[in-house]
C-alpha positions in Angstrom: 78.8 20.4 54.1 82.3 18.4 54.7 83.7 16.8 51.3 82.5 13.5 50.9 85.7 10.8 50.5 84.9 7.5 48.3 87.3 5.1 49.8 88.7 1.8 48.2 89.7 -1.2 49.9 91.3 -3.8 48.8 91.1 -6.9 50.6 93.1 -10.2 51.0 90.1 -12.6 51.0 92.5 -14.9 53.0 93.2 -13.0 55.8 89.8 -11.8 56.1 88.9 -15.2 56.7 91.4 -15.6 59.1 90.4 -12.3 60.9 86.5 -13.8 61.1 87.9 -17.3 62.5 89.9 -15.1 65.0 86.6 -13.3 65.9 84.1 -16.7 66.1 82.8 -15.5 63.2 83.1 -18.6 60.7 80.6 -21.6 61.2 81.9 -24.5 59.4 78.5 -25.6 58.8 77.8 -22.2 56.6 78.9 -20.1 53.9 80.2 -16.9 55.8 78.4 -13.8 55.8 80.6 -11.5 54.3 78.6 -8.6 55.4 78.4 -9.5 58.4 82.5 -9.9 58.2 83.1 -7.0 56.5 81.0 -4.8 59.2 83.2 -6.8 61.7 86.5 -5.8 60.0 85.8 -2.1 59.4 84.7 -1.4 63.0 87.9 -3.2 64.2 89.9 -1.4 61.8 88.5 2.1 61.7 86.4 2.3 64.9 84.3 5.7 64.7 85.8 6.4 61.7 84.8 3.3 59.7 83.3 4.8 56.7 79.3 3.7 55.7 77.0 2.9 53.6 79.9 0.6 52.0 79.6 -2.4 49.1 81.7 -6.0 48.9 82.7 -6.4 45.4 84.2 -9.6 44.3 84.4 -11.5 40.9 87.2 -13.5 39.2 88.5 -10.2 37.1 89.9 -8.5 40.5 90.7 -9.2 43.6 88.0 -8.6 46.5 87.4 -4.9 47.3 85.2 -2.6 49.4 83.6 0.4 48.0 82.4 3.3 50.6 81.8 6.5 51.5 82.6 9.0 54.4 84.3 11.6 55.8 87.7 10.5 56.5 89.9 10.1 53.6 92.5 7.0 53.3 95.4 9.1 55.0 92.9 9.4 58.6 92.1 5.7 57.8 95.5 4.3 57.6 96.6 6.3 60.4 93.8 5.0 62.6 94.2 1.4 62.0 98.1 1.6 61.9 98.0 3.4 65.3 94.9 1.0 67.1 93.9 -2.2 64.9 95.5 -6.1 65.6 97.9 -6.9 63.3 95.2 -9.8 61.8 93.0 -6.8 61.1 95.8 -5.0 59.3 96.4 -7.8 57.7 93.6 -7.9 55.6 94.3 -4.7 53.7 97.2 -3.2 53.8 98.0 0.8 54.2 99.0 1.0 50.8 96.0 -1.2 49.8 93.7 2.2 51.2 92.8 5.0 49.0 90.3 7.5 48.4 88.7 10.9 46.4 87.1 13.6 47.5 83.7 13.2 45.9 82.5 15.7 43.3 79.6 17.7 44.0 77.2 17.0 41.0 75.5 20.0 39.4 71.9 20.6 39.1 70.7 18.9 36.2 73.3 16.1 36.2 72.2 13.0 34.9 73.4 10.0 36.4 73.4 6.0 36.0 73.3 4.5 39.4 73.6 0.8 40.7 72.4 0.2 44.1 72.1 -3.2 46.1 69.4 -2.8 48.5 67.0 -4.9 51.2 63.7 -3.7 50.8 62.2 -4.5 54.0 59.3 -3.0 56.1 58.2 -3.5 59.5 55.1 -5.8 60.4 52.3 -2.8 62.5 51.3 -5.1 65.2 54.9 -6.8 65.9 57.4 -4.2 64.3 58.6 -7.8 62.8 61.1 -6.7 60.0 59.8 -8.9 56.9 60.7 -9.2 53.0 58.4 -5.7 51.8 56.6 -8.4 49.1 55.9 -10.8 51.9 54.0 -7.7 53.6 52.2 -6.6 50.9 51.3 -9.8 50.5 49.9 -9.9 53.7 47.3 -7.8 52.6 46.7 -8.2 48.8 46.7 -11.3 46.8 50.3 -12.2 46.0 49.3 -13.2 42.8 48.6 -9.9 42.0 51.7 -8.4 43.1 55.0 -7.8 41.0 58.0 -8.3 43.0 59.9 -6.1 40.7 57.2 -3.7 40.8 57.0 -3.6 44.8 61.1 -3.5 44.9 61.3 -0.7 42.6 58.6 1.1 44.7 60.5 0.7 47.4 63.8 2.1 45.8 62.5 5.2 44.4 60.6 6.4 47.3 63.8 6.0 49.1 66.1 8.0 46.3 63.1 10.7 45.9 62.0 11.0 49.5 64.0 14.9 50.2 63.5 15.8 46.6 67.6 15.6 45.6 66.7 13.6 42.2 64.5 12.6 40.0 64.7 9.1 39.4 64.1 9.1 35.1 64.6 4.9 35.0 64.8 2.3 37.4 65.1 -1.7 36.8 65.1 -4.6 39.2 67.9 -6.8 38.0 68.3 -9.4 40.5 67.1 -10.6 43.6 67.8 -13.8 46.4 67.0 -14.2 49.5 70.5 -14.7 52.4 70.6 -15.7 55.5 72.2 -13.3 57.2 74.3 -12.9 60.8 73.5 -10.9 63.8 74.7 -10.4 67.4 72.8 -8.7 70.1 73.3 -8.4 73.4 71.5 -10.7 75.6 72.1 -11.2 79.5 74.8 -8.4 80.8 78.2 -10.1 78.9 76.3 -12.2 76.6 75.9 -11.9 72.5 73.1 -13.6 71.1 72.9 -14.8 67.7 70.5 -14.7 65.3 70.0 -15.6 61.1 67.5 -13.9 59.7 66.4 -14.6 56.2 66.2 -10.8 54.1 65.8 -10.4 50.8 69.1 -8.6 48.5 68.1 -6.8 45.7 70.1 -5.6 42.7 69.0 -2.4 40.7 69.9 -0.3 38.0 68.7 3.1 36.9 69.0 6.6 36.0 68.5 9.8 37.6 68.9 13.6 37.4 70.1 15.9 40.3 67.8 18.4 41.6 69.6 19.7 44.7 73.6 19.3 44.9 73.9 19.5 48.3 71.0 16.9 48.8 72.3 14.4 46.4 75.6 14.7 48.7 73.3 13.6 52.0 72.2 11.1 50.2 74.9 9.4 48.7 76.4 9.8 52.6 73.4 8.6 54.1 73.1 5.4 52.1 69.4 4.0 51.1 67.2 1.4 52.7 68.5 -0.5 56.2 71.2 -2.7 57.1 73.3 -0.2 55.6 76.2 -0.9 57.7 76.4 -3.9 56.6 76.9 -3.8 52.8 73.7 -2.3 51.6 72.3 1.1 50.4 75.4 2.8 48.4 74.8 4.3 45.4 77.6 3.2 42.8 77.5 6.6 40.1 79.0 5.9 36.4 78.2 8.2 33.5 74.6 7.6 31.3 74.5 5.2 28.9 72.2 5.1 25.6 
């Protein structure tokens, strides 16, 4: 398969909120959904070649980045946004704030610590509703009865183990909250409709062993869980710990 680029953003949180005030993407009377934002920015930026799944990372230690993967390395980025993208959209990183890595291929029998910020979510039968996964066991069991961590992790390593690439040897819910987050659709013809849905984020950490390399490559490419475009499903890798 093609090499598999992990790309690094950085990101001038200031512009970024200029580019989503630009785009009618701020509400005064919200917090803004940087997911939402970030989806926004990499499809004005990159277009086709905005790279996904993709994670927002942001604490006091370093500025704001984004984490992705995909096939276009930060040369065919940077040339893509330097040659189509506003000048707000460039503004927010930089060219030389781009790079990237070809991503190793992991040999059988590699074992791996993994974070992973997923919305475990299912679709309602009747409906096709998309509800929190607890909420729709709960539907059917006594929710008294029911573990969130236990129905989250479920979730998560069916996911990871579903084509057989891994193993998954640990796996640990480690936070969870439920966002309201942003959506447009189209409506009438030339109208976008908004909606907020409430979906639950969940933060895991784990460990797992590589069974097929070129697999674990689809996966890691493919992203796990939905509403992976916009800031869920990548696997972050760092060696085992312990």
């Amino acid at each position: 398969m093609n090499d598999l680029q992990m790309i690094e953003c950085q990101l001038d949180q200031t512009a970024l909120l200029r580019f989503l005030r630009a785009q009618g993407l701020d509400d005064p009377r919200r917090d803004p959904d940087f997911g939402y934002g970030v989806h926004a920015w990499l499809k004005a930026a990159f277009g086709d070649q905005a790279p996904r799944p993709w994670r927002l990372l942001a604490d006091r230690r370093r500025p704001a980045r984004v984490l992705a993967y995909g096939p276009a390395g930060a040369d065919a980025l940077t040339g893509r946004m330097q040659d189509f993208a506003d000048p707000t959209v460039v503004a927010v990183c930089p060219p030389e704030s781009i790079a990237s890595k070809p991503l190793p291929m992991f040999r059988e029998g590699r074992i791996l610590d993994f974070e992973l910020l997923g919305c475990p979510v299912g679709r309602k039968a009747r409906s096709g509703i998309e509800k929190d996964l607890f909420l729709l066991r709960a539907d059917h069991e006594p929710e008294a009865r029911l573990d969130r961590g236990e129905v989250y992790c479920d979730w998560a390593r069916e996911r990871l183990q579903a084509d057989h690439a891994v193993t998954v040897e640990r796996l640990a819910l480690t936070g969870h909250r439920q966002v309201r987050q942003l959506r447009k659709h189209q409506g009438a013809p030339g109208e976008r409709r908004t909606r907020r849905p409430t979906r639950p984020e969940a933060l895991f950490n784990g460990r797992l062993q590589v069974r097929d390399p070129e697999g674990f490559q689809r996966l890691l490419a493919r992203g796990i869980g939905r509403h992976r475009a916009f800031g869920y499903g990548m696997l972050l890798l760092r060696p085992p710990r312990g």
